[in-house]
Every structure is written in C-alpha cells, then in structure tokens.
C-alpha positions in Angstrom: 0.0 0.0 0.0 1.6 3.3 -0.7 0.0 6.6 0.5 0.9 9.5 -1.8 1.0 12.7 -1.1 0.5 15.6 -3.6 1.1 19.4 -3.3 -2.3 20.5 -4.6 -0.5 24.2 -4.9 2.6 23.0 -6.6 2.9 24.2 -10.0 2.1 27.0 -12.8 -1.6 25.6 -13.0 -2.2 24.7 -10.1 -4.8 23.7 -8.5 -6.6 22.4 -11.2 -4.0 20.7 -12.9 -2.5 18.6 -9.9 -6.5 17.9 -8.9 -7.6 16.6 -12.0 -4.3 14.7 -12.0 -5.2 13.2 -8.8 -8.4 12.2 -9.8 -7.3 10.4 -12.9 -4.4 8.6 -11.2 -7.4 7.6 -8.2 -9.4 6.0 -11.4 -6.0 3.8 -12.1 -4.3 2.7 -9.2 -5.1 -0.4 -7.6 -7.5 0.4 -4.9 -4.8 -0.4 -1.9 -2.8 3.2 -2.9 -4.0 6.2 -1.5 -3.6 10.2 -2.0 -3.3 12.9 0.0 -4.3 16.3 -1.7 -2.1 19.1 0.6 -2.8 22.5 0.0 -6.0 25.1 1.8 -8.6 22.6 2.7 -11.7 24.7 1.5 -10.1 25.7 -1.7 -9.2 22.0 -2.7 -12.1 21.0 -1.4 -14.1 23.3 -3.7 -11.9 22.7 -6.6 -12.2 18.5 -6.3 -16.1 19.0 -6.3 -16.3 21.5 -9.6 -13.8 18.7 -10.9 -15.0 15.0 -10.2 -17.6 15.8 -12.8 -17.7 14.1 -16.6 -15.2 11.6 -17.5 -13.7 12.2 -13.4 -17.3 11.8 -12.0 -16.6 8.2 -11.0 -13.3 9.9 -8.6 -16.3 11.1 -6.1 -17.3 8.0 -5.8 -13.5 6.9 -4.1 -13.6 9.6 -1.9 -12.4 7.0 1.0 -9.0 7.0 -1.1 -8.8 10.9 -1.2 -7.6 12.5 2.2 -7.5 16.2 2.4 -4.3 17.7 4.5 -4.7 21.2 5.4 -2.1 23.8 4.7 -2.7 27.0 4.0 0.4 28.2 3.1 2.3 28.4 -0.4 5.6 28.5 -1.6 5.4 30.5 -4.9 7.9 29.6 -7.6 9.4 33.0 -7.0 10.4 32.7 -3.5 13.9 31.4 -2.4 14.3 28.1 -1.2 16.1 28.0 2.1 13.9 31.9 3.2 10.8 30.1 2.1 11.3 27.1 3.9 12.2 28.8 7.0 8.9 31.6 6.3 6.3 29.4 5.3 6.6 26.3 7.5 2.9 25.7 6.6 3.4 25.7 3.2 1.8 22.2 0.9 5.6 21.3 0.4 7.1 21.4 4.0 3.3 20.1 5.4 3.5 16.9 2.4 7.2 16.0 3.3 6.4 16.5 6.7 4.2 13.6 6.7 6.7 11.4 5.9 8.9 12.1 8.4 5.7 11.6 10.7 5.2 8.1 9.3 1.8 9.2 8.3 2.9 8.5 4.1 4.9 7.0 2.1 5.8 9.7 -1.2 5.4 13.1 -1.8 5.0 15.1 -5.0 5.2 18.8 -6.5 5.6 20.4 -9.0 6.2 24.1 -7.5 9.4 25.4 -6.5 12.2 22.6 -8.0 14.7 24.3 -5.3 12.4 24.5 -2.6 11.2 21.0 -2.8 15.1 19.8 -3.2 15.9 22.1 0.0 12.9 20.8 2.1 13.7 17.3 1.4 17.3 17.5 2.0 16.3 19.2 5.6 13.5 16.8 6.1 13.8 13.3 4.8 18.0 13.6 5.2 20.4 11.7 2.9 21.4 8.2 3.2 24.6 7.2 5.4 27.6 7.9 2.5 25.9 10.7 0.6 26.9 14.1 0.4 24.1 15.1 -2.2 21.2 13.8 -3.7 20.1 13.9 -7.6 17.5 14.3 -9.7 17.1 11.3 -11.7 15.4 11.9 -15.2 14.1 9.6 -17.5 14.9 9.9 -21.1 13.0 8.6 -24.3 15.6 7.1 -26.7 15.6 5.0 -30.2 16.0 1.7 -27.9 14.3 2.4 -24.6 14.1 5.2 -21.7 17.2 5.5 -20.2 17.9 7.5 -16.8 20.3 10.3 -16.3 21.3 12.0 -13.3 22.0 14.4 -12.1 19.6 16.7 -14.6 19.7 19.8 -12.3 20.3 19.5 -8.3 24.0 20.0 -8.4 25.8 22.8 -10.6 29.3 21.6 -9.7 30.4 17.9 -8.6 33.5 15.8 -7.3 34.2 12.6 -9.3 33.5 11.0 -5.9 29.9 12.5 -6.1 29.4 11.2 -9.7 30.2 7.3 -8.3 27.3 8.1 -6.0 24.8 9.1 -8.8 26.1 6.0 -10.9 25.1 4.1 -7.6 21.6 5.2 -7.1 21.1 5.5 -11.0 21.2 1.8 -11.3 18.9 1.2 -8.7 16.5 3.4 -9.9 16.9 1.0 -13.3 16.4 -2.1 -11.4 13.6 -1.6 -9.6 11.7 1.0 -11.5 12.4 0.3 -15.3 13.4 -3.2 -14.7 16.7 -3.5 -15.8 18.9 -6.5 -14.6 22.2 -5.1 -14.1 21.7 -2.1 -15.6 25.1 -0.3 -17.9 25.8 2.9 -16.8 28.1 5.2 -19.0 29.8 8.5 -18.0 29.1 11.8 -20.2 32.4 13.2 -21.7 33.4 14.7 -24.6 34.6 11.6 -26.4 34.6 7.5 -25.4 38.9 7.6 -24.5 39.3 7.0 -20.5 41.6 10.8 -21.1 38.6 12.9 -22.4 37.0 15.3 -20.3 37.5 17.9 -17.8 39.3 16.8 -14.9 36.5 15.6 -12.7 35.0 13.4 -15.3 38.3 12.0 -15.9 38.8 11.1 -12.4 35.3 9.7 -12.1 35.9 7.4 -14.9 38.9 5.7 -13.2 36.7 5.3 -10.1 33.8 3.9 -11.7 36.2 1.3 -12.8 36.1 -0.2 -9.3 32.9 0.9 -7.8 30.7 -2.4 -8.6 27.9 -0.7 -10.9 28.3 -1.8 -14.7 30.4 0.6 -16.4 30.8 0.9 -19.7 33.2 3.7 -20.5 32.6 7.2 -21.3 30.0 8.0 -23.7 29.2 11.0 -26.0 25.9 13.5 -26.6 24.4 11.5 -29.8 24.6 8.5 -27.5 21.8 9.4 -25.5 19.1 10.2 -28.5 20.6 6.5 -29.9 20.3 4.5 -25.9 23.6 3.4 -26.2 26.7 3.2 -27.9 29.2 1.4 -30.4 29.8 -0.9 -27.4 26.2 -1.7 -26.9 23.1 -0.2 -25.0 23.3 1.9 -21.5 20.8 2.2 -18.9 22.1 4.9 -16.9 24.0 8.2 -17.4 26.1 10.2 -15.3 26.8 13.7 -15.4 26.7 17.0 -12.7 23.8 18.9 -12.8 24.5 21.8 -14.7 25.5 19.4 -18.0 22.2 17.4 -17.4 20.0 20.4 -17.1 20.7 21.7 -20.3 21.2 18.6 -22.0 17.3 18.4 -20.5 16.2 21.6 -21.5 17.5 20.7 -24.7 15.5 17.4 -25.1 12.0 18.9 -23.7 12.5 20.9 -26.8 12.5 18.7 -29.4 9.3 16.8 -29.8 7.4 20.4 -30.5 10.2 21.2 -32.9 9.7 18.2 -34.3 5.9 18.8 -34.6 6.2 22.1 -36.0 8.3 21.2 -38.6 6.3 18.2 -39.8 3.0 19.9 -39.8 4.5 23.3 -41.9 6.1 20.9 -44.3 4.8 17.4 -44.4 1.0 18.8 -44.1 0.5 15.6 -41.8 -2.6 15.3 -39.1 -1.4 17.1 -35.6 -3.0 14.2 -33.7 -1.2 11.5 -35.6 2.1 13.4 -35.2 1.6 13.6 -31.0 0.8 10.4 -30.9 3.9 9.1 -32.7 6.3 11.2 -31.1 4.4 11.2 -27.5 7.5 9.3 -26.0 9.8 12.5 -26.3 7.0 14.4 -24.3 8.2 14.6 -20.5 4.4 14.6 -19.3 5.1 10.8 -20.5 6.9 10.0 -17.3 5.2 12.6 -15.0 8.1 13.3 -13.1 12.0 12.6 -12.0 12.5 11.3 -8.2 15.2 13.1 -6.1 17.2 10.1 -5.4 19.3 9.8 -2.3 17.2 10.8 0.0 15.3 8.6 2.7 12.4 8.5 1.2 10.4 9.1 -1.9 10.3 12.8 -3.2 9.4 13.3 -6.7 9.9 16.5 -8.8 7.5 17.5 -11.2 7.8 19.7 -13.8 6.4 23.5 -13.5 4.0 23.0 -16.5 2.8 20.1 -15.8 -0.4 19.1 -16.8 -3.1 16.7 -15.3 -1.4 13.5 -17.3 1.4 14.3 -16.2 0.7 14.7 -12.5 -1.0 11.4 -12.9 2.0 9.4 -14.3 4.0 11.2 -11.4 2.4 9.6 -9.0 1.9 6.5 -10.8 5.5 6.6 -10.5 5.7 7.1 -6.7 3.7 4.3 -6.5 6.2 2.2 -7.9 9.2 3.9 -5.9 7.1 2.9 -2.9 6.2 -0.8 -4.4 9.5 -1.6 -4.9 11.4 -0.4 -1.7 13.1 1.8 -3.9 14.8 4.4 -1.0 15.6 1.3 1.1 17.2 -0.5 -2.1 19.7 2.5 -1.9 20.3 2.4 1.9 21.4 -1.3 0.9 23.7 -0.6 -1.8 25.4 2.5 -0.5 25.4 0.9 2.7 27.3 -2.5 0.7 29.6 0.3 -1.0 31.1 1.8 2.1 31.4 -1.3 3.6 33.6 -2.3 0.5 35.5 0.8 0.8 36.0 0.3 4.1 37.3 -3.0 4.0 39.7 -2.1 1.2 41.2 1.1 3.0 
C-alpha cells in the first residue's frame, strides 16, 4: 500500500492541474494506494467537487482513497528556497514531506518550486549514510528504450566521488523501477577515450572502474538520443547537474520542434504526429524522483499538466512498491562497507 501525497498548490496551473491529475491517477491505481491532496482545505475541497464531474465523475465515488491535509500556506515559484522554507513552515511542500517524516505517508509530490522542494527534502527526509548530495534522476526517451540520467539539475558543480554516487543510485533506480537487470551505466564526456573530459569526469571514470555498478566507459551527446553506444546499449548516465540540465532543457524541446516542422512541411494530421512522437514528451513519465534521500520525493515539472501529475504519481507508487529508498540504503550501505574494508 503506498500513501501518496500531492502538493495540490505545486505548479504554474495549479490547483486544477494537480487535482484533476489526482483524480485520474485515483481511477488507475489499484485500490490499496491512496492520496493525500495538501494545500488550503476549503479551496481543494471546492476545486475536487467543480472537478469530479464528466469523465472524473466516478473519482467522487473513491472519496475514501482521497484525504484532504490542510495547509494554508504556499511556496510560490518565486520565493527562495532556504527563506521560504524557513517563512512558510505551513506551506503544501514542508506540510506533504512532513508527513513522511511523521510516518503518516509513504511519497510526496510537487511540482512548484524545484529548489524548494530539493531544500525541504534534504532538511526533512536527510540523505542516506555515504551521501553528500542527492540527484534528480530523469528519465529519457531514446531510439531503444528510456534511459535514466542524473543528475539533470540538483548539483551545478560535482566531485568525481559524487558522480560514483549518482552512478550508484542510478542503477537502482533502473532495477527496480524500469526493470533492468544489471543495468550499464556510462559516464558523459566529450569523447569515449578514458583521457577525455574535464578533470573531474576523468577522475570519475577511473573510479567507476572499481565501484561495482556496470560501467561501460565514457560515452558521448548522440549517444543518448541512440540509448547506447558502439559498445552496446546503457541504462544509466552520469553527469553533474548543470551538464544534465541543459542537456534536459534541450530534449523537452524537441518533440514540438519536431511537430512544427512536420506539420509546416509534411501537411500531416497534428494528432497523428503527437501520438507518434508522444515518448519524447516529458508529461510521459510525470516526473523525476530526487534520489538519495530517505524517502520518496518526486519532482514535477512547472508546467505540468493533469497526465502528467497522474504518471508522477503512478510513479511514486512504484518507488514505494519496490522499496526503492531502502534498495539505496542497501547498496550504498554495501559500497562503504567495500571501501571500508579495502582502506
């Protein structure tokens, strides 16, 4: 049974769009899961009852599986993470994670304030023993199959020995949430030789060497579009957060660029074209889970809409299923304990 919670306030159209994303996702999980709509009681109240009508009129009747938590604050995508936290301790995001940490659920999702959200979970939830830093762990479409890379954004600048952590808790998130067996993780660099990089990725692709994931080597930008490379296919890939970001930012832009171009050119049918390219859109997968800390925290993108909130926490769901945060404890735990032993 997972119990999921959802920042009803989180993101640029919100209410409405996390609501109705609950109310599809309540229509679709198996009835054990519940959620936990956080934001000002009466308002999401209001908005759940003008909602739950048409094709979400069956929702009101799973009301049991809907719990209401009040908070009345909100942390607005404008406000700065660590003032906000410490301002607004009612807020939907510090009153959801909360809940956790009270052993009252089991996940919590938003997609407001990206920094906020990392901040308050960092604070709340903590890291696991061995981490200095968590990472966002993004899934992207590919010509072979999604493939997750991390970190896409949490960490700007990182030491080679934070990189072996996000190779670490990328290939769990392969194994238990895309179901990859030993999953192949590959290093971003600016060409496949061990030498190529800057000197942190350099130095992380000598440690990854002995750090018991899969590693393939170093792999390059047209790698990731392809899942894999001359050597074969890769499951995970590692890079800090400010490469991943753009390299992001970059992908989210594709599919409508994509569209565009067809439709001014080919004169094909718009719905034919979404349908065919719907893989490269990120509502897809809903949303990326800050991995590393003790718990289950998932980030959702500002514009997301109502599908996209719903595959979010259908993912949560599955980060909670699979003992996904505990999987990590293990291995990180197994990791130092190697480390240890060798020193």
């Amino acid at each position: 049974m997972a119990r999921i919670a959802l920042d009803a306030m989180g993101g640029d159209f919100a209410p409405d769009a996390a609501i109705a994303g609950a109310l599809h996702a309540i229509l679709e999980l198996a009835p054990e899961h519940t959620l936990q709509l956080v934001g000002p009681r009466d308002i999401v109240r209001d908005r759940v009852s003008a909602l739950a009508t048409g094709e979400l009129a069956p929702a009101a009747a799973l009301a049991a599986r809907l719990e209401l938590i009040d908070a009345p604050e909100v942390i607005e995508m404008s406000d700065k993470p660590a003032a906000a936290l410490r301002s607004k301790p009612n807020s939907s995001m510090v009153v959801g994670l909360k809940l956790q940490t009270e052993g009252r659920s089991d996940a919590f999702i938003s997609a407001g304030n990206t920094g906020a959200q990392m901040a308050a979970s960092t604070v709340l939830l903590k890291l696991h023993a061995g981490l200095t830093r968590p990472a966002i762990a993004t899934l992207f479409p590919t010509a072979r199959q999604p493939i997750v890379v991390l970190d896409s954004g949490a960490n700007v600048d990182c030491s080679a020995q934070e990189l072996v952590q996000f190779a670490r808790l990328g290939a769990v998130y392969a194994e238990d949430v895309l179901g990859r067996h030993n999953p192949i993780v590959g290093l971003l660099s600016i060409g496949e030789e061990p030498e190529k990089g800057n000197a942190v990725v350099k130095e992380a692709n000598q440690l990854l060497r002995n750090a018991g994931v899969n590693f393939q080597g170093n792999i390059e930008g047209r790698d990731l579009p392809a899942g894999g490379s001359d050597r074969g296919p890769i499951d995970v890939v590692v890079c800090d957060g400010f490469v991943g970001n753009v390299v992001l930012k970059f992908y989210e832009a594709i599919a409508p660029m994509m569209i565009g171009m067809l439709q001014k050119h080919g004169g094909l049918d718009p719905e034919q074209l979404k349908s065919t390219l719907k893989h490269l859109d990120y509502s897809e997968y809903g949303g990326a889970p800050l991995l590393g800390v003790r718990g289950v925290s998932v980030i959702s993108h500002g514009k997301s809409s109502p599908r996209a909130i719903k595959n979010a926490i259908k993912l949560a769901a599955k980060t909670v299923e699979t003992r996904m945060s505990e999987h990590i404890g293990r291995r990180l735990g197994d990791a130092n304990g190697s480390a240890g032993s060798v020193a």
